[in-house]
C-alpha positions in Angstrom: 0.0 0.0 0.0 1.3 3.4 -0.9 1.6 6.4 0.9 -1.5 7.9 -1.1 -3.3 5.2 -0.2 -2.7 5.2 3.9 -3.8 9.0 3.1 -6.7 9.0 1.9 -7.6 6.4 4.8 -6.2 8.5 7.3 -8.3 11.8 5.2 -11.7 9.3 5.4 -11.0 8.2 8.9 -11.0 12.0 10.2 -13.6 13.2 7.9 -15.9 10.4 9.5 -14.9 11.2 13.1 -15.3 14.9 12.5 -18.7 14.4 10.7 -19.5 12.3 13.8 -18.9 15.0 16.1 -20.5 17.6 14.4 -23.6 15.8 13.4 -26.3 14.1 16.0 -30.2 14.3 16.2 -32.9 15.8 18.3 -35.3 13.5 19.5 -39.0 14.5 19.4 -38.9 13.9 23.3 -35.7 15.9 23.4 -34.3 19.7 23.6 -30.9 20.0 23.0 -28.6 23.2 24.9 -25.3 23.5 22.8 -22.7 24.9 24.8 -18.7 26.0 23.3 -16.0 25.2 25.9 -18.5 25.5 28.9 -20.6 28.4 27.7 -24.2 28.1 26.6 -24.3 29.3 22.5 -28.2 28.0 21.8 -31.4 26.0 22.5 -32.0 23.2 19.8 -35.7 22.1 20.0 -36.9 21.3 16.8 -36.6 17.6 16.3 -34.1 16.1 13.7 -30.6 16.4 12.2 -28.4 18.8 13.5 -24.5 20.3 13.4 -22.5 21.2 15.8 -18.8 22.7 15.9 -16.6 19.5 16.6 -14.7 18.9 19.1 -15.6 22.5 20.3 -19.3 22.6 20.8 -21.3 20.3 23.4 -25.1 19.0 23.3 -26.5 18.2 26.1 -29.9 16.9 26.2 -32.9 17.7 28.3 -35.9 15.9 28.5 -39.0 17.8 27.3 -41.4 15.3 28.6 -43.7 15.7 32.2 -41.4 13.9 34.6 -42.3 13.1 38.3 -40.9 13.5 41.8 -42.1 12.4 45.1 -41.5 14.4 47.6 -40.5 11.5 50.4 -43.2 11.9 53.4 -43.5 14.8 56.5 -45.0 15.7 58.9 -47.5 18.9 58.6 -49.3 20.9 61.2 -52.7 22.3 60.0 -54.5 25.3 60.7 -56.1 23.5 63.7 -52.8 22.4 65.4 -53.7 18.6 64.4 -50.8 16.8 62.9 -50.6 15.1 59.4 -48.1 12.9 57.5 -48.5 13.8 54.1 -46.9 11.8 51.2 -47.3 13.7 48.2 -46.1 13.6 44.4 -45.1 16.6 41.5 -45.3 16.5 38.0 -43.2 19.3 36.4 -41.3 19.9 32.5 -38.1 21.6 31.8 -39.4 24.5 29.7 -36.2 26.5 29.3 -32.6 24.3 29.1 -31.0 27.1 29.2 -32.0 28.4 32.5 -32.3 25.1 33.9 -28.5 24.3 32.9 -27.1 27.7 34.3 -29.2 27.2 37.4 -28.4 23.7 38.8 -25.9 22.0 35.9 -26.7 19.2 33.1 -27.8 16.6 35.3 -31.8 15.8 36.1 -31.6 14.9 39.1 -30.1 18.2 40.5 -33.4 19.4 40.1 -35.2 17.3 42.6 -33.0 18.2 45.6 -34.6 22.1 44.9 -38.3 20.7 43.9 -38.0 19.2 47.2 -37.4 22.1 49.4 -39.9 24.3 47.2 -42.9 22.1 47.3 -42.1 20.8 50.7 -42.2 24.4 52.4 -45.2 25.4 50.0 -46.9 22.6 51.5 -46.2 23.3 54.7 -47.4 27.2 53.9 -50.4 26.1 52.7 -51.7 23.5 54.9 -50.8 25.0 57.7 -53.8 27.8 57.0 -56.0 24.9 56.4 -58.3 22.9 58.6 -58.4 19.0 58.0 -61.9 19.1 57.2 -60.5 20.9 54.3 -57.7 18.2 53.5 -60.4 15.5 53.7 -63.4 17.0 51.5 -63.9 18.5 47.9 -61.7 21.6 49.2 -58.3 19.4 48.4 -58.6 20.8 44.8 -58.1 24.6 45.7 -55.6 23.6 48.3 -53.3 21.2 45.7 -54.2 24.3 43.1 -52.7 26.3 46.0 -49.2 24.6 46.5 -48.7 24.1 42.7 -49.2 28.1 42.6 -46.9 29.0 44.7 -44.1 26.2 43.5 -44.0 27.5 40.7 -43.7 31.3 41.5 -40.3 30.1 43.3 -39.3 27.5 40.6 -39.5 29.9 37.7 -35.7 31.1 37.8 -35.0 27.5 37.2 -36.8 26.9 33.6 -38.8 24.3 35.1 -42.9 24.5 35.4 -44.8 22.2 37.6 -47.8 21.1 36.7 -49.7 19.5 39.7 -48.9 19.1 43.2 -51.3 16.0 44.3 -51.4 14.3 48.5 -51.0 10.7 47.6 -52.0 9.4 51.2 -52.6 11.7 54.4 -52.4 9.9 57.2 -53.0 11.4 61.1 -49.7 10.2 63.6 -50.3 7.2 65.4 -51.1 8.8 68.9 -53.2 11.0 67.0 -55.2 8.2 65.3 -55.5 6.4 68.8 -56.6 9.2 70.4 -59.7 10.4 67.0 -60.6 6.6 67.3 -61.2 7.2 71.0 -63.3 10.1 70.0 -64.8 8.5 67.6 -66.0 5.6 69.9 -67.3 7.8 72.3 -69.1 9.6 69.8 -71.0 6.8 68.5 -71.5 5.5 72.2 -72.9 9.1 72.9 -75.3 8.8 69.8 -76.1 5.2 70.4 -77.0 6.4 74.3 -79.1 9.2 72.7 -81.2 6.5 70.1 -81.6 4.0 72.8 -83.3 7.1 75.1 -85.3 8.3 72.7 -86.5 4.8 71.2 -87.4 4.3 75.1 -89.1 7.9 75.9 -91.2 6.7 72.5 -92.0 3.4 73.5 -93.2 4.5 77.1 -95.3 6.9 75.2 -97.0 4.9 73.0 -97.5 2.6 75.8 -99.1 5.2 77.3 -101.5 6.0 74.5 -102.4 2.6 74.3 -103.1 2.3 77.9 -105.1 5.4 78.0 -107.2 3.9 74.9 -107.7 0.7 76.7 -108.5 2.5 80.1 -111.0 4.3 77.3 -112.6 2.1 75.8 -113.0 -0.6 79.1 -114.9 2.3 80.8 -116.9 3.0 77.8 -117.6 -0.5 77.5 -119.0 -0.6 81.1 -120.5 2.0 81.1 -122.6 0.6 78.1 -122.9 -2.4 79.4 -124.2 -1.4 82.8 -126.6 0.8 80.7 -128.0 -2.0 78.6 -128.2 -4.2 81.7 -130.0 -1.3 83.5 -132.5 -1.1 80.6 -132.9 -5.0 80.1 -133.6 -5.0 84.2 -136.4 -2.1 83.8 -138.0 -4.4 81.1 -137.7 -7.2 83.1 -139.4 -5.7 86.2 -141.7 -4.2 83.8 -142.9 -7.6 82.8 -142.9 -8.9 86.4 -145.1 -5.9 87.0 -147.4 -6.4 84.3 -147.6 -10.4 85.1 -148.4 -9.2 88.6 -151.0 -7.2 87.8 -152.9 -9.8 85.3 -153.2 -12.6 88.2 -150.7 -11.6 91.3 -152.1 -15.4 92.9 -150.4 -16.9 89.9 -147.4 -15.0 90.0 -147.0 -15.2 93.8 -146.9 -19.4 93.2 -144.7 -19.1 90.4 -142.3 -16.9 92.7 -142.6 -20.0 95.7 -141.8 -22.6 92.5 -138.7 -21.0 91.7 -137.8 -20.7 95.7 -138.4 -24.7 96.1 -136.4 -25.2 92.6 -133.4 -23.2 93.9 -133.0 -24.6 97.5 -134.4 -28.3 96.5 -132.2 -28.2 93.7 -129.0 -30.6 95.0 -131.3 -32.7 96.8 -130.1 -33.0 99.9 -130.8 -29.5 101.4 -132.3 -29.2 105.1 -134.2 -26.0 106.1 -134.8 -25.3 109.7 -138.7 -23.9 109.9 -141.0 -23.4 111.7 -144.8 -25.4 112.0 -146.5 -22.2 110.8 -144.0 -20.7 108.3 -145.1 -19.8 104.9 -142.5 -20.9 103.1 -144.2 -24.4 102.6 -147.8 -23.9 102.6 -147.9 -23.8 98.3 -147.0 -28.1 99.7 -150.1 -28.1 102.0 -152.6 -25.9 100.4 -152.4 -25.7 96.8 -154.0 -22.7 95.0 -157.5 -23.3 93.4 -156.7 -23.2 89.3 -159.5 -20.6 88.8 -158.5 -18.1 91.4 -160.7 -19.4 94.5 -160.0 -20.6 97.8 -156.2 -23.1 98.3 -157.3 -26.5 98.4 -155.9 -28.4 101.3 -153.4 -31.5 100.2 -154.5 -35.0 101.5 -150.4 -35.3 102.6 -148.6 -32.5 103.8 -145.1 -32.6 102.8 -142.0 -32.6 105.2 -139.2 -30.4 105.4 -135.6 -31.7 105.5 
């Protein structure tokens, strides 16, 4: 091989290395910051093939895409002095390499170590004007809202944006969860005390009422009854009367049948009486059947 030869080699071998140092692409996902010997020279963001000064001129890439943090879990004291442990999350882009690059260097992650800080004190800041009602309900919109607001106000000197600040979990310190439990239980002891009073003050009155209406309607039931019995006694002495009146001999021996019936009736009775007593003269003298004189009976009949 001749010297022309190992020249033209050597003339292709640089011309490839130099083309491969000046040349390289921008990804769609990408922004490129080209700095010369340290210094920043531009901001490359269109997507595609680019050139660069070889071996003079740096790119450094910066990921255009939204990136998350989470911002590791603290403790936070609320408006009403009850404590919290928040873990939380942010979403931010790198809008402006430039700015990013002269603020914190090349390298993603310096950012986090300053999104830290800035969303941790805005958090802080703003949850500490806030009751947990607030943190618990619909109102954790205008509070995240809130935080992101003022994140971004303090992370705009770094040509980063962040989009959302969202509370992942929230949960109360242990003691502090013991001691809302307790609550809690004696809450619903309290409210179970309350039902079981009033379910009792109800019952007694409705036992009431229904006493009341029984007492009612018993004594309205006596008193008709007594009524009707008052009434069916008037008729019934009205009858007697009457029967009395048509033949009072008849009705005086039907009155002395119904006496024998009622103390002959078990059949062994015994009356003590004496010779002349009235009681058994219907036995020794019965009545004449058409009103007249009492016949005497041929056998009087003995009392035992």
């Amino acid at each position: 091989m001749n010297r022309v030869s190992i020249a033209a080699i050597a003339v292709a071998f640089v011309a490839v290395v130099v083309a491969g140092s000046s040349l390289f692409t921008v990804d769609q996902t990408e922004q490129v910051l080209i700095t010369q010997l340290g210094q920043p020279v531009r901001v490359i963001s269109d997507p595609g093939l680019h050139a660069k000064i070889p071996f003079v001129q740096t790119a450094i890439s910066f990921d255009r895409r939204l990136l998350d943090y989470e911002v590791p879990s603290e403790e936070v004291i609320l408006g009403d002095q009850r404590r919290l442990i928040v873990d939380s999350f942010t979403r931010f882009r790198i809008t402006d390499p430039l700015r990013y690059y002269q603020a914190v260097g090349a390298a993603e992650d310096a950012i986090r170590a300053r999104l830290n800080s800035v969303v941790s004190s805005a958090l802080r800041r703003v949850l500490g004007n806030e009751q947990l009602l607030n943190v618990l309900s619909s109102q954790r919109g205008r509070i995240m809202s809130t935080i992101r607001d003022q994140a971004n106000s303090e992370m705009t000197g770094f040509g980063v944006i962040v989009e959302d600040v969202r509370i992942r979990r929230s949960d109360l310190p242990e003691e502090n969860t013991q001691a809302v439990l307790a609550r809690m239980q004696s809450e619903r002891e309290r409210v179970a005390k309350q039902q079981r009073a009033e379910g009792a003050e109800a019952s007694a009155r409705i036992r009431a009422n229904a006493e009341r209406e029984r007492t009612v309607l018993v004594a309205e039931a006596k008193a008709q009854a007594d009524n009707l019995r008052g009434q069916g006694e008037a008729q019934a002495i009205a009858l007697y009367a009457d029967a009395f009146e048509r033949d009072p001999q008849f009705f005086q021996a039907w009155r002395t049948l119904q006496a024998y019936k009622d103390a002959f009736a078990s059949g062994n009775a015994r009356l003590v009486m004496t010779p002349g007593d009235d009681f058994l003269k219907l036995l020794s003298h019965m009545p004449h059947p058409g009103g007249g004189a009492a016949v005497s009976s041929t056998q009087p009949a003995a009392a035992q």
